[in-house]
Backbone as ProteinMPNN parsed JSONL, in Angstrom:
{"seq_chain_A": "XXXXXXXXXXXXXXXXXXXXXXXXXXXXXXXXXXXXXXXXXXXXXXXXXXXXXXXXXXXXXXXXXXXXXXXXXXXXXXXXXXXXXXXXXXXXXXXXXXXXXXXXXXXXXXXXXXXXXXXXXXXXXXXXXXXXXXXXXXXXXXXXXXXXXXXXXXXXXXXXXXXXXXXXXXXXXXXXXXXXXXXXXXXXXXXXXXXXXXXXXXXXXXXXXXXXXXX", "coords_chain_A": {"N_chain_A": [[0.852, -1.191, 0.0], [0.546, 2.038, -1.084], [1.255, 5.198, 0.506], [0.773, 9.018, 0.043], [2.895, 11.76, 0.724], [2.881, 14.242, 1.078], [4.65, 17.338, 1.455], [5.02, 20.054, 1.244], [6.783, 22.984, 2.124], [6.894, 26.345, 3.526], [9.478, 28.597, 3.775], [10.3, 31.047, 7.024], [12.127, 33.899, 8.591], [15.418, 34.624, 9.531], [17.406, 36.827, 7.039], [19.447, 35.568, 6.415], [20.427, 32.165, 8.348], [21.748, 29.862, 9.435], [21.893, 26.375, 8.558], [20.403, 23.054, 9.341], [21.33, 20.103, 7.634], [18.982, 18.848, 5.232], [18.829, 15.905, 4.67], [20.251, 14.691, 7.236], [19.923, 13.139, 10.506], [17.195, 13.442, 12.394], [15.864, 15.243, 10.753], [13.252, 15.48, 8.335], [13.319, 13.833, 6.74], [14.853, 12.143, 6.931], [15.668, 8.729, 6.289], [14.912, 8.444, 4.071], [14.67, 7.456, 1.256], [16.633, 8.187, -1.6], [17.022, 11.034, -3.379], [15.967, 14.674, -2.386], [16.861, 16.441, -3.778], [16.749, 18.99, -6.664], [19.16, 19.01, -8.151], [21.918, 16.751, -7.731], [23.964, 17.846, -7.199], [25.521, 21.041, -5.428], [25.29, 23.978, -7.068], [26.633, 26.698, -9.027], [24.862, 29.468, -9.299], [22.599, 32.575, -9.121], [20.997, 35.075, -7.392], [18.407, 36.88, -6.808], [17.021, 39.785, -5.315], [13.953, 41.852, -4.364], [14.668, 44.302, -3.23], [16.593, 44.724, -5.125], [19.161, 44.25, -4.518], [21.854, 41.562, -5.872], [22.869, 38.298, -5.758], [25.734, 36.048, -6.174], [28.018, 34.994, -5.433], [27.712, 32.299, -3.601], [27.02, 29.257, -3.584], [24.174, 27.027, -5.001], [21.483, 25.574, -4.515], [18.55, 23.206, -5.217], [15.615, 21.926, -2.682], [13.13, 20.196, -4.016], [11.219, 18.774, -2.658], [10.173, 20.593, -0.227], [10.373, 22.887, -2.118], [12.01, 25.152, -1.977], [14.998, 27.06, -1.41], [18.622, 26.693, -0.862], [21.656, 27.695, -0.03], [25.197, 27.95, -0.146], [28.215, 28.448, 1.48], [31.999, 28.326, 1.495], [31.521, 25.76, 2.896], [29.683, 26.45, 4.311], [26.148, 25.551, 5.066], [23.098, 27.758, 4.121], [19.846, 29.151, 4.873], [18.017, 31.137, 3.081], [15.771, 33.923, 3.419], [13.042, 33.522, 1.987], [11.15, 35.237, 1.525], [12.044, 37.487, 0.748], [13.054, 37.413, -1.736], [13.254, 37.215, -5.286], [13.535, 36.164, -7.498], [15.725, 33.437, -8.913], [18.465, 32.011, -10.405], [19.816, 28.592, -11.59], [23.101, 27.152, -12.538], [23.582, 24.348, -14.447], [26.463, 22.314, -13.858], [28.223, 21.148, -16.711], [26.644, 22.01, -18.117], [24.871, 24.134, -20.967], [22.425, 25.407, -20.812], [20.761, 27.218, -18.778], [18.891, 27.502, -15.758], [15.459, 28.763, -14.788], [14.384, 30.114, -12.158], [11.06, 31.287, -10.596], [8.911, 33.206, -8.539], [5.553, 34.698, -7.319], [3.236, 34.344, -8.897], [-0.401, 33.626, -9.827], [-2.144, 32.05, -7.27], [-2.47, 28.03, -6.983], [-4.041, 25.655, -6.906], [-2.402, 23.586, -4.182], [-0.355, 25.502, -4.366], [1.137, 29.172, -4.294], [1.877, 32.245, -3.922], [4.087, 32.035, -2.83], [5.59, 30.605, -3.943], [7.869, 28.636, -5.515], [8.315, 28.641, -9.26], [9.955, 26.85, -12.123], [11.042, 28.727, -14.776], [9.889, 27.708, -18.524], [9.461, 28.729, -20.769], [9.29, 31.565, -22.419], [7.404, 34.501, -23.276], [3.612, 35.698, -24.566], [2.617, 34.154, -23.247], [3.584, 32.066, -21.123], [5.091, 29.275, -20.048], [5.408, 27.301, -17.254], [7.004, 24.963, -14.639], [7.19, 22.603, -12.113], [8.781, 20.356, -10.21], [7.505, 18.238, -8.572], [8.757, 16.605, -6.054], [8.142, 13.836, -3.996], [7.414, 12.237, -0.798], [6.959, 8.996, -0.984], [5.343, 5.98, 1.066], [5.785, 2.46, 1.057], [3.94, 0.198, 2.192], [4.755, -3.236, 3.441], [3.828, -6.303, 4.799], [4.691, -6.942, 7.317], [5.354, -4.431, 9.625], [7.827, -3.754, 9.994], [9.375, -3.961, 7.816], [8.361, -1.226, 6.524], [8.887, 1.022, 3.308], [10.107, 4.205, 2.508], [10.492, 6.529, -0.122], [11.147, 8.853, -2.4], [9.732, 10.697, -5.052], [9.056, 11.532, -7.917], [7.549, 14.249, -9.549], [6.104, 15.831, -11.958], [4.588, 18.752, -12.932], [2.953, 20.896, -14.99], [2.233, 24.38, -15.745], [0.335, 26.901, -17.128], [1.57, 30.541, -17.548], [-0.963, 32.951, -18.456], [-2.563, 36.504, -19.042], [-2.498, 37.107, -16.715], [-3.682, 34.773, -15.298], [-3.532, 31.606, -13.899], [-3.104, 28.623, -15.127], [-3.25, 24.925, -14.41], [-1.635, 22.405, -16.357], [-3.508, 19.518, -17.782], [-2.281, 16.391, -17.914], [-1.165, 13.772, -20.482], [-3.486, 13.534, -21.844], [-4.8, 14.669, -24.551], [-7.536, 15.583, -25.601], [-8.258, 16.336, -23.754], [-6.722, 18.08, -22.504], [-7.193, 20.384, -24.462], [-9.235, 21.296, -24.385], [-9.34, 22.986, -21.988], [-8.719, 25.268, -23.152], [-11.253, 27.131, -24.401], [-11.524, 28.55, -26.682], [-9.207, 28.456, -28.622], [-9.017, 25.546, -28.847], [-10.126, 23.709, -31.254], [-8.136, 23.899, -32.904], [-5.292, 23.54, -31.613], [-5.961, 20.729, -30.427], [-5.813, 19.569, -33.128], [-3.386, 20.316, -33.709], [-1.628, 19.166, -32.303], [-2.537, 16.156, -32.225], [-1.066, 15.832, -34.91], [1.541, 16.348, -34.712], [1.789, 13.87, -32.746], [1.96, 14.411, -30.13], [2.722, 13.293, -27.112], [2.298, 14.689, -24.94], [3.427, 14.429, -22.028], [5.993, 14.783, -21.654], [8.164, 17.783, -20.963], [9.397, 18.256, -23.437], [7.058, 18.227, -25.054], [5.292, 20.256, -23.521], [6.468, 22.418, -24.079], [5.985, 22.474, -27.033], [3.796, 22.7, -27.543], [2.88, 25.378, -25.899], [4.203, 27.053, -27.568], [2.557, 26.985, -29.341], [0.38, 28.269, -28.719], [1.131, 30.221, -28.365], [1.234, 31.666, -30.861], [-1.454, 31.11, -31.181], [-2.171, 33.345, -30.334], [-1.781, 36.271, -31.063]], "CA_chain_A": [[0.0, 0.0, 0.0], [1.314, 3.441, -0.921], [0.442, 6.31, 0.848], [2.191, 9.822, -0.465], [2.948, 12.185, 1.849], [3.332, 15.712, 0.623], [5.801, 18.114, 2.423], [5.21, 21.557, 1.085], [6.516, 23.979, 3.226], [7.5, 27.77, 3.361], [10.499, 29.085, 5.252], [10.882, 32.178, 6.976], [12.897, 34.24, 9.208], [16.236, 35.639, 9.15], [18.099, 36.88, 5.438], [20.452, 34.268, 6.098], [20.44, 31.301, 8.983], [22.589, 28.491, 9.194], [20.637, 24.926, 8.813], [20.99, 21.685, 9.399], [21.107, 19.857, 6.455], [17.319, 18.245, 5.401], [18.646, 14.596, 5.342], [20.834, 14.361, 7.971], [19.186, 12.327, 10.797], [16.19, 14.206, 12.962], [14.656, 15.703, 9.848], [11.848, 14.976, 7.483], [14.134, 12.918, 5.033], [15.63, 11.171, 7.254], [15.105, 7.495, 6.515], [14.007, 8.009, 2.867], [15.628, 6.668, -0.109], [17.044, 8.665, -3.323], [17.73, 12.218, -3.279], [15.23, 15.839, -2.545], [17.527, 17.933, -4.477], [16.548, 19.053, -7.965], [20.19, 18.82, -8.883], [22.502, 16.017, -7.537], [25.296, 19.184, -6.479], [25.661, 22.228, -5.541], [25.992, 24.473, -8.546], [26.482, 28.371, -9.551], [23.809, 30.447, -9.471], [22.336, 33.968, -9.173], [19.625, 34.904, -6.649], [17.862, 38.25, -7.031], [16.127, 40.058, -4.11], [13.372, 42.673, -3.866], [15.095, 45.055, -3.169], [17.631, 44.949, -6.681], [20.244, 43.058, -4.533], [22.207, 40.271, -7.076], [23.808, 37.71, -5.513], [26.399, 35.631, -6.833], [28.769, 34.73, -4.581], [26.791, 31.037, -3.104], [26.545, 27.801, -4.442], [23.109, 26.738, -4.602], [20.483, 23.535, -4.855], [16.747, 23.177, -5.084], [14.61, 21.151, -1.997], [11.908, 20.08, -4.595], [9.414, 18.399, -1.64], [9.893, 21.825, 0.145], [10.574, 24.144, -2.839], [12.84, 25.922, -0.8], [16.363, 27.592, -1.912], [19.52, 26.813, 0.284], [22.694, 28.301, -0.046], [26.559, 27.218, 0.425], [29.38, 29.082, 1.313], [32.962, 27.577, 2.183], [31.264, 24.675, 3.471], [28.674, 26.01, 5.409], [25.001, 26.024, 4.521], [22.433, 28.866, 4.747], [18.756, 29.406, 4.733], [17.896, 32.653, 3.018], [14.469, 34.451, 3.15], [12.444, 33.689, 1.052], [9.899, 36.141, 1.031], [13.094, 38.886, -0.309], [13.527, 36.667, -3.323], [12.319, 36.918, -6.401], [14.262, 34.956, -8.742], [17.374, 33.047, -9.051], [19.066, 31.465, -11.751], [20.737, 27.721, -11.236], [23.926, 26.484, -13.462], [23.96, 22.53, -13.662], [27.613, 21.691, -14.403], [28.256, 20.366, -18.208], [25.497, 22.186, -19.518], [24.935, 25.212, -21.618], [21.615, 25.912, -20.261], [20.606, 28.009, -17.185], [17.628, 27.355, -15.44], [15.334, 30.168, -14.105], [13.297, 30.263, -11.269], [10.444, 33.023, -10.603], [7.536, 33.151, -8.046], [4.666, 35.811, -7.793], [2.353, 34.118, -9.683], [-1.671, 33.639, -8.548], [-2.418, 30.398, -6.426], [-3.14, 27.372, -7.978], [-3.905, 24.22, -5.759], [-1.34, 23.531, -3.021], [0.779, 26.355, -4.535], [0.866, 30.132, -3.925], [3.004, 33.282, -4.801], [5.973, 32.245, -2.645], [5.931, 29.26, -5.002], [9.409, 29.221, -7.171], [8.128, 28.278, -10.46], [11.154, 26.935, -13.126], [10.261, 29.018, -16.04], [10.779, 26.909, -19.269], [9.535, 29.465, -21.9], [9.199, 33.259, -22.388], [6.356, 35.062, -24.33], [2.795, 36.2, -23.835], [2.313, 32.961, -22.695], [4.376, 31.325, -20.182], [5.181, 27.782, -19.546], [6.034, 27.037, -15.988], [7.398, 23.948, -14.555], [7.331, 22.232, -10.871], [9.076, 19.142, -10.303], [6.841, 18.114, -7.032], [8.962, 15.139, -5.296], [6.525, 13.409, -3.06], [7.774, 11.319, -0.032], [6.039, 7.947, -0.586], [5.63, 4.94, 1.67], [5.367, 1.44, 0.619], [3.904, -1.092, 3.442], [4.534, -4.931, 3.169], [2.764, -7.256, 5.395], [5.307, -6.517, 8.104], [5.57, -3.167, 9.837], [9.58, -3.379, 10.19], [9.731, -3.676, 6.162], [8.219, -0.601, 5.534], [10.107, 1.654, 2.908], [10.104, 5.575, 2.213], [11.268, 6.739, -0.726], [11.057, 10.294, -2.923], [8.763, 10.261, -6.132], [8.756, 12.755, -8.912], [5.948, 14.56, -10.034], [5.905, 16.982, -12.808], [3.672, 19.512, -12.659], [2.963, 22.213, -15.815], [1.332, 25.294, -15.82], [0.159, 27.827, -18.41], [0.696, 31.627, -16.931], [-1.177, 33.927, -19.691], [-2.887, 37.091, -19.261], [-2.606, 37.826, -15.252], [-4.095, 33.417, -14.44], [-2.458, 30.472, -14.363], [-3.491, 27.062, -15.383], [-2.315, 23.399, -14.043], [-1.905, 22.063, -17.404], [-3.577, 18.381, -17.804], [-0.979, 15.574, -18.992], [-0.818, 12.343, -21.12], [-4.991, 13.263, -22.948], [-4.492, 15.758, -25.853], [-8.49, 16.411, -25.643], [-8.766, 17.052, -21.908], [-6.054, 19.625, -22.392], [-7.056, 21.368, -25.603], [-10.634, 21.475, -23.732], [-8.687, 23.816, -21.224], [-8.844, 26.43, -23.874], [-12.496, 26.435, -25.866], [-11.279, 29.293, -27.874], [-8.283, 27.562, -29.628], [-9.87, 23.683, -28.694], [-10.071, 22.715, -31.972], [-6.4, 23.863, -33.308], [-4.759, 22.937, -30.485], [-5.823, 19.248, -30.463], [-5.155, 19.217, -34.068], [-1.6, 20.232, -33.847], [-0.971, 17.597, -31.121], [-2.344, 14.855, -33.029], [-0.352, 16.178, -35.787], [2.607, 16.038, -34.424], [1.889, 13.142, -32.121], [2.712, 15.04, -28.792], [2.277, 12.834, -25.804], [1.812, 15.024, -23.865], [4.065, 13.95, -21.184], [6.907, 15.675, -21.369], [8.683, 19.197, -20.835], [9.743, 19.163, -24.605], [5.838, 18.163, -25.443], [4.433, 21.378, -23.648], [7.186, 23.548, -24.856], [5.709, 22.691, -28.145], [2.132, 23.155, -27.232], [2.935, 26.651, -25.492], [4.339, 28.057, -28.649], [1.541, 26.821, -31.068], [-0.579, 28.219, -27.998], [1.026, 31.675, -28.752], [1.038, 31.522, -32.231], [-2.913, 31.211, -31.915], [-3.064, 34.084, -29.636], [-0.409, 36.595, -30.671]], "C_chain_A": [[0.878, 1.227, 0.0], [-0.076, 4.489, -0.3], [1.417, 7.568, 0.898], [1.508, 10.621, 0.601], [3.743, 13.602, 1.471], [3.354, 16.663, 1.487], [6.169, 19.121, 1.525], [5.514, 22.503, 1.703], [7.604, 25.269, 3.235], [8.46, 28.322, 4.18], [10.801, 30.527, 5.536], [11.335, 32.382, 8.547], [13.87, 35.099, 8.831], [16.545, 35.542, 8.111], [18.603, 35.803, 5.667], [20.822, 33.418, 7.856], [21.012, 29.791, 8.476], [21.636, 27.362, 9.417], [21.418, 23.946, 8.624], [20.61, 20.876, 7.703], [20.09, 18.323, 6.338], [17.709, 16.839, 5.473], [20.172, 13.96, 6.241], [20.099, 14.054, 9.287], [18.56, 13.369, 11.858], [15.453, 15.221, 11.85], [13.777, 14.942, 8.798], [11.962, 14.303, 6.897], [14.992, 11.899, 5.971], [15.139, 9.529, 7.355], [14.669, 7.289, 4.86], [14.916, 8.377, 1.545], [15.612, 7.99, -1.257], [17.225, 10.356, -2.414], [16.133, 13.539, -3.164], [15.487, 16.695, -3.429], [16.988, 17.841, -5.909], [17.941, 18.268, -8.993], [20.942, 17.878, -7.712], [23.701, 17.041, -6.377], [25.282, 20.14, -6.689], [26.238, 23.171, -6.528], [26.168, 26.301, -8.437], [25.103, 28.699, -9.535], [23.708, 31.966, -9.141], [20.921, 34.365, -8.312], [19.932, 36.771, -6.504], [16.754, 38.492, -5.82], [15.024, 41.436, -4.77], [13.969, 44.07, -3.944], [16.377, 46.098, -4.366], [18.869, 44.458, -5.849], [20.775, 41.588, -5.653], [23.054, 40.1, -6.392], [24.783, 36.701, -5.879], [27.48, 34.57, -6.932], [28.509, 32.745, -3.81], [26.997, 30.279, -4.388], [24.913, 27.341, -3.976], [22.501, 25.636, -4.987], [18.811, 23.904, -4.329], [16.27, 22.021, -4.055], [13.782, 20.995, -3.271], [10.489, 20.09, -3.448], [9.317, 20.011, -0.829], [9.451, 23.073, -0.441], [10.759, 25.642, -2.272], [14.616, 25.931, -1.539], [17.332, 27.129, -0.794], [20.693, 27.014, -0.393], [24.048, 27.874, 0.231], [27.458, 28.16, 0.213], [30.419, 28.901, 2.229], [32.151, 26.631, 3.36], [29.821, 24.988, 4.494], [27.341, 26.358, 4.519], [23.843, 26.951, 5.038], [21.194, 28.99, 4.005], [18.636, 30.971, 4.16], [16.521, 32.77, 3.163], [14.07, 34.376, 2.263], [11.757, 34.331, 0.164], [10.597, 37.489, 0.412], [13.407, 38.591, -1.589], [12.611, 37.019, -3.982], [12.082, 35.915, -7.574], [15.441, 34.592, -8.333], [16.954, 32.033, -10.424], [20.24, 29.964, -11.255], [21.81, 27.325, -12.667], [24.615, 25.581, -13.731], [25.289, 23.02, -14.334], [27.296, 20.757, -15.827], [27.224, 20.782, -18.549], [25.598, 23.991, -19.764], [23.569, 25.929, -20.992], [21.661, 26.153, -18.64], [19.258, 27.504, -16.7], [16.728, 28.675, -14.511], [13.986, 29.708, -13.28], [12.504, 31.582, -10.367], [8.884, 32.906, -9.69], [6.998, 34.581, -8.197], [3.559, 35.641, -7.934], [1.427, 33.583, -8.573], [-1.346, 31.938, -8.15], [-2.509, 29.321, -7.428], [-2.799, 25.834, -7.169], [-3.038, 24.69, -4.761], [-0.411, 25.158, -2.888], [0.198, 27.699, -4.48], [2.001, 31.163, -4.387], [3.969, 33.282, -3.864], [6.202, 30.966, -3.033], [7.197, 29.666, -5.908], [8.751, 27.786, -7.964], [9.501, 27.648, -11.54], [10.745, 27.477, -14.428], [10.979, 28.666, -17.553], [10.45, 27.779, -20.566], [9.348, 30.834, -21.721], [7.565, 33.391, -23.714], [4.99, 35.492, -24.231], [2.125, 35.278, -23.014], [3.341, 32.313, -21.976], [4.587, 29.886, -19.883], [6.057, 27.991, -18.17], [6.208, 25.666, -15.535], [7.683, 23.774, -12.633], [7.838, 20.809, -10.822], [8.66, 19.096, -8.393], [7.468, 16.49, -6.259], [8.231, 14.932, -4.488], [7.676, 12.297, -2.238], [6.577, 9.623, -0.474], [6.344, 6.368, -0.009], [4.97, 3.758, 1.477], [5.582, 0.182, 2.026], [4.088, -2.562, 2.73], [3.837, -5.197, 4.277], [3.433, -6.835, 7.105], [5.534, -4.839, 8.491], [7.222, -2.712, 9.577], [9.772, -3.032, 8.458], [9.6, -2.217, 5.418], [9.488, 0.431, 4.688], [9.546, 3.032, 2.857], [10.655, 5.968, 1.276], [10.786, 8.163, -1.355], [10.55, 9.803, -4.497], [8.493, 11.19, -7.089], [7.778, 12.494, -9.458], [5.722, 14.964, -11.204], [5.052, 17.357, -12.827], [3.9, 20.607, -13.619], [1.745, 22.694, -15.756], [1.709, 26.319, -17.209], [-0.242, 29.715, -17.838], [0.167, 32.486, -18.164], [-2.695, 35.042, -18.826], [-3.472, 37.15, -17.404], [-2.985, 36.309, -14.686], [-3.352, 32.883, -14.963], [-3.172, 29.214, -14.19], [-3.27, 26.13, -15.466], [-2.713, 22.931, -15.268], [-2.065, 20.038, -17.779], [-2.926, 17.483, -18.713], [-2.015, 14.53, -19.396], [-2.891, 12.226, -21.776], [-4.614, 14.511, -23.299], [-6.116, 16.167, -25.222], [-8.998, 16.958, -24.644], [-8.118, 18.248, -22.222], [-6.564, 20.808, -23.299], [-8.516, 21.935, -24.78], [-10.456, 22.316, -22.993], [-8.998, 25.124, -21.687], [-9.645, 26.561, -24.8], [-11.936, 27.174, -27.149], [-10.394, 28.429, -28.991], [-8.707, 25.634, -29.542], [-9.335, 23.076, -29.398], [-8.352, 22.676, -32.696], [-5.782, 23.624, -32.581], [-5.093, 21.483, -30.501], [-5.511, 19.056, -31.943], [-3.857, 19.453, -34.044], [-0.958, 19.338, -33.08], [-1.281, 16.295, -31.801], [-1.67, 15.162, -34.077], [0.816, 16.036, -35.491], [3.008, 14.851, -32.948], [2.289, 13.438, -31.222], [1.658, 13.956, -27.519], [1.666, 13.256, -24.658], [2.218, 14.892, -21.96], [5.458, 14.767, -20.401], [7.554, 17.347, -21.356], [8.538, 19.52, -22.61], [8.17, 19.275, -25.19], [5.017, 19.671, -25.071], [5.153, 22.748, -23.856], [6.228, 23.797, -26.083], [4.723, 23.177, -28.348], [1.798, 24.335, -26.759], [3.214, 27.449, -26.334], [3.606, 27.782, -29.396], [0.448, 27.741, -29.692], [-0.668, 29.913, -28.304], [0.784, 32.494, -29.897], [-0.746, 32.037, -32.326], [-3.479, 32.623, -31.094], [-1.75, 35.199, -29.789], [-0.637, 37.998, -30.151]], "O_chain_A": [[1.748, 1.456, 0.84], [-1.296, 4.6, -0.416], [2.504, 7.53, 1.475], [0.417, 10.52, 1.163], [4.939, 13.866, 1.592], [2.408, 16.945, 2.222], [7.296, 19.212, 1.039], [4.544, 23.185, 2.035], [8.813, 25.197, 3.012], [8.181, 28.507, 5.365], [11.374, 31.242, 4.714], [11.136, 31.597, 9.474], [13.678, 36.071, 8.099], [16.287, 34.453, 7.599], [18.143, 34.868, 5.012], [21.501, 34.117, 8.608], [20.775, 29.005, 7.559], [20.751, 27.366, 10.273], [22.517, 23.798, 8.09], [19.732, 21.196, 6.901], [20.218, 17.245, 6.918], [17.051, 16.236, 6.321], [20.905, 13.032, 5.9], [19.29, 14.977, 9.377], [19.361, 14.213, 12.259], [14.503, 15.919, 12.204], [13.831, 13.72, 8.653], [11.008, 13.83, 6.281], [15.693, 10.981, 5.543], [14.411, 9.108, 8.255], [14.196, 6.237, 4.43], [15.572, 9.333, 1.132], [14.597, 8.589, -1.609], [17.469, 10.624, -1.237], [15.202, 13.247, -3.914], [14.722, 17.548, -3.879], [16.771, 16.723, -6.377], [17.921, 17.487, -9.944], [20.586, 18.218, -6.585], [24.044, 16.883, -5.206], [25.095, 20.565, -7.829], [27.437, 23.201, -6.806], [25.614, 26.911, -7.522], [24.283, 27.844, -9.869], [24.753, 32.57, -8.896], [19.844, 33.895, -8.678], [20.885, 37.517, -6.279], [15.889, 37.696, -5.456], [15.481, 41.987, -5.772], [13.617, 44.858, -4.821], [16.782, 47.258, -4.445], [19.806, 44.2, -6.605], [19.964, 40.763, -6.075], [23.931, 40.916, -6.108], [23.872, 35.873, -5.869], [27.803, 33.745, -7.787], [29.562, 32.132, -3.626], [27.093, 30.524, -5.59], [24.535, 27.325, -2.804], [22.995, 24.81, -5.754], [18.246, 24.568, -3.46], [16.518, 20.919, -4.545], [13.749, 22.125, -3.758], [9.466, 20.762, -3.321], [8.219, 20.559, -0.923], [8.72, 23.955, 0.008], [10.104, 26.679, -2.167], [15.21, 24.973, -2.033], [16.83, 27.171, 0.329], [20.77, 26.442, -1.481], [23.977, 27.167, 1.237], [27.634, 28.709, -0.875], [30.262, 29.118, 3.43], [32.238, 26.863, 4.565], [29.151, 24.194, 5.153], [27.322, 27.143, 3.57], [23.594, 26.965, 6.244], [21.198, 28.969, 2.775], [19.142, 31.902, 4.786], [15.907, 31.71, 3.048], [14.532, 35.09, 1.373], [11.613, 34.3, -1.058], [9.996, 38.353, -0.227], [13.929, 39.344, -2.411], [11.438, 37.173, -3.643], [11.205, 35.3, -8.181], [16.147, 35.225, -7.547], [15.978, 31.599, -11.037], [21.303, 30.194, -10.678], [21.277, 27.224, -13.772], [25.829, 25.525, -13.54], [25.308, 23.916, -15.178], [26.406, 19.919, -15.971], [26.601, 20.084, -19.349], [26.154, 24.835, -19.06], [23.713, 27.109, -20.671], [22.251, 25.611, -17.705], [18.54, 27.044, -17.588], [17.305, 29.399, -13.7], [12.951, 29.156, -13.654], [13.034, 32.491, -9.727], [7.858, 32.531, -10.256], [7.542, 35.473, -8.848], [2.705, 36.361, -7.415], [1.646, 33.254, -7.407], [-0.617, 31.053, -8.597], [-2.617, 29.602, -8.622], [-1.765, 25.202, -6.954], [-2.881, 25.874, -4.464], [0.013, 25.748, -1.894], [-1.027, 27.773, -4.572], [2.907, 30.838, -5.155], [4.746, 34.235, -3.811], [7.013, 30.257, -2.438], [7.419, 30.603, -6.674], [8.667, 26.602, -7.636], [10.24, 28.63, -11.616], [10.117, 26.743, -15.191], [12.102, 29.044, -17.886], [11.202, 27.553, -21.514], [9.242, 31.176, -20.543], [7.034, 32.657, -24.548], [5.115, 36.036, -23.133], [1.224, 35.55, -22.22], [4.192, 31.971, -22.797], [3.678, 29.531, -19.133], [7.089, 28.651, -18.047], [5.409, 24.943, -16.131], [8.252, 24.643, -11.973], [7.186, 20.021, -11.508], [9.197, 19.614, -7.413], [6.764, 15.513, -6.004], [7.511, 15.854, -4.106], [8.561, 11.679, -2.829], [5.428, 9.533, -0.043], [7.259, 5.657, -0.425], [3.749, 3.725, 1.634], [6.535, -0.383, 2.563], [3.606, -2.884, 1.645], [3.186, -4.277, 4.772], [2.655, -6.466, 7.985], [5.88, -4.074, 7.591], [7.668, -1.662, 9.114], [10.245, -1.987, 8.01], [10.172, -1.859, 4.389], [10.621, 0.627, 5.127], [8.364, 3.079, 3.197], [11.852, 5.888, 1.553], [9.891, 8.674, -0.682], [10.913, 8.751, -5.022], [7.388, 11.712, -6.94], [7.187, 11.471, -9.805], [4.854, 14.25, -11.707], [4.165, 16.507, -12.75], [4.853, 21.35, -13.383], [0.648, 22.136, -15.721], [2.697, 26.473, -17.927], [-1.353, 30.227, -17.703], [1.061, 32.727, -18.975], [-3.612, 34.516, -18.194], [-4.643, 37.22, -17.032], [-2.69, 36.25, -13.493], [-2.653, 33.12, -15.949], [-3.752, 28.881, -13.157], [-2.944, 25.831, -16.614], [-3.918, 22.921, -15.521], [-1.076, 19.334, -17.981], [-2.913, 17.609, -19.937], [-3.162, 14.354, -18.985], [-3.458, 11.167, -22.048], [-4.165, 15.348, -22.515], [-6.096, 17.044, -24.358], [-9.893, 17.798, -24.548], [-8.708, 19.328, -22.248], [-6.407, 21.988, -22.985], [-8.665, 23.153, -24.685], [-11.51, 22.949, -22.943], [-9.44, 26.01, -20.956], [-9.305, 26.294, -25.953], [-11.862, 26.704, -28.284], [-10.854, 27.875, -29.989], [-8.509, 24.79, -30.415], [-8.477, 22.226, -29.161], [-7.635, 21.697, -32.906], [-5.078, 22.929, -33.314], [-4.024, 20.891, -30.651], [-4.723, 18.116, -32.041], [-3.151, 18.539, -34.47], [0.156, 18.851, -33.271], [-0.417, 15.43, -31.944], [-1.598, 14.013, -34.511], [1.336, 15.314, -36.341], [4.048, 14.877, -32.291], [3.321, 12.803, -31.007], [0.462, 13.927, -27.232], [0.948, 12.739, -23.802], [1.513, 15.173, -20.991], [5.765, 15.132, -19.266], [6.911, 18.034, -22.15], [7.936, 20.468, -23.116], [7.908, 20.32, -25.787], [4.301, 20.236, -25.898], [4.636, 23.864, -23.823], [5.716, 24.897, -26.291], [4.552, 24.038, -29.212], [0.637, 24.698, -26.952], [2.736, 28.58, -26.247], [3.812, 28.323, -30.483], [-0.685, 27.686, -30.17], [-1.641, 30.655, -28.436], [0.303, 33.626, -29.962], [-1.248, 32.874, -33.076], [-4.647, 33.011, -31.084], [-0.832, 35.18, -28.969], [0.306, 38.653, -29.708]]}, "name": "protein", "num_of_chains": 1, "seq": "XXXXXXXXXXXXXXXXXXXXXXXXXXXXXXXXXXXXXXXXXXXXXXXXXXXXXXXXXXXXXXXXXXXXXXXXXXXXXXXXXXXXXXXXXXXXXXXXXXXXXXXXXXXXXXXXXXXXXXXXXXXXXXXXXXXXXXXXXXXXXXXXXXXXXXXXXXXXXXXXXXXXXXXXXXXXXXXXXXXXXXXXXXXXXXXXXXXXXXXXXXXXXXXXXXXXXXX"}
C-alpha cells in the first residue's frame, strides 16, 4: 500500500540562517531513499532580491518536496528568506543551459506566490514547470519492512494574461478542452505532431503553437 505524503513547506525568518542539512538524521528525510535535491550538487547560481540586490557569490540547490532555496558558502550552509527573493538562476555543471526560477504568480492548488516556479519558456504565454517530489511509503505485510522513498511529479502550468493554469498531462483532448477558444487547433496540432503530452519538450511545443494562436 502506498500512501504519499506531501511536504510543502514555506520558510521564513532571518536573510540568512545556518541549517541543518534536510537529510541528515532528525529531519523529514531522514530514513528516505534517493535524493530531494533538484540537482545532484551544488551548482552556480544567481539569486535576485526585492530590493535589486544580485547575488552571486553562493553555491546553490533546489529542496523540490519543500521548494525551498539553500545556499553554500565555504562549506557552510544557509537558509535565506524567502519572502526577499524573487528569482534566481541555477547552473547545472556540463550544460549550456541556465535554469530560471520566478515566483509571484496567482495560487493554484497547493501552490501560492511564494511558489518558485522553473520558467521553461518566455512570451505572452508562459510555460512554468514544478518538479513536485513526493515522499512515498510502501507497506509490506510486516511493519519493520516498511520503505520511504522520494517520487517525482511533474507539474505544468500555463501563466497567460494575469491566471495560471495546471496544465492536464498524457490526454491531448482534456487539455485542448482547457482552452475552448483555440480547442479545436490545439488538439489538431498535437495529433499532428503526435505530442504525448508527457513531457517538458511536449508542452514547450504546445505553449508556442498556444502563442502563435493568440499573438
Amino acid at each position: 500500500m502506498k500512501q504519499i505524503l506531501w511536504c510543502l513547506l514555506f520558510v521564513s525568518g532571518s536573510c540568512f540562517s545556518q541549517t541543518k542539512e534536510p537529510n541528515k538524521p532528525g529531519s523529514e528525510y531522514d530514513g528516505v531513499a534517493g535524493s530531494p535535491y533538484l540537482l545532484k550538487d551544488w551548482v552556480n547560481g544567481t539569486v535576485y532580491y526585492k530590493n535589486g540586490r544580485v547575488v552571486t557569490q553562493f553555491k546553490l540547490r533546489f529542496d523540490c518536496p519543500r521548494n525551498y532555496l539553500q545556499m553554500e558558502f565555504k562549506g557552510q550552509t544557509f537558509s535565506p528568506q524567502t519572502a526577499s527573493i524573487t528569482s534566481f538562476v541555477l547552473y547545472p555543471k556540463n550544460s549550456r543551459d541556465s535554469m530560471i526560477f520566478r515566483k509571484g504568480y496567482p495560487p493554484s492548488g497547493t501552490y501560492n506566490a511564494e511558489t518558485f516556479y522553473q520558467v521553461l519558456t518566455t512570451g505572452k504565454a508562459v510555460l512554468l514547470y514544478v518538479l513536485a517530489k513526493i515522499i512515498v511509503e510502501s507497506k509490506d505485510i510486516l511493519p519493520s519492512s516498511t520503505k520511504r522513498f522520494f517520487e517525482d511529479e511533474d507539474e505544468f502550468f500555463l501563466f497567460s494574461n494575469g491566471a495560471i493554469t495546471k496544465l492536464i498531462k498524457n490526454d491531448r483532448e482534456k487539455l485542448a478542452a482547457q482552452f475552448p477558444a483555440q480547442q479545436a487547433s490545439l488538439l489538431k496540432f498535437m495529433n499532428d505532431e503526435e505530442l504525448k503530452m508527457r513531457s517538458a519538450e511536449d508542452f514547450i511545443k504546445f505553449t508556442a503553437k498556444y502563442n502563435e494562436l493568440n499573438p
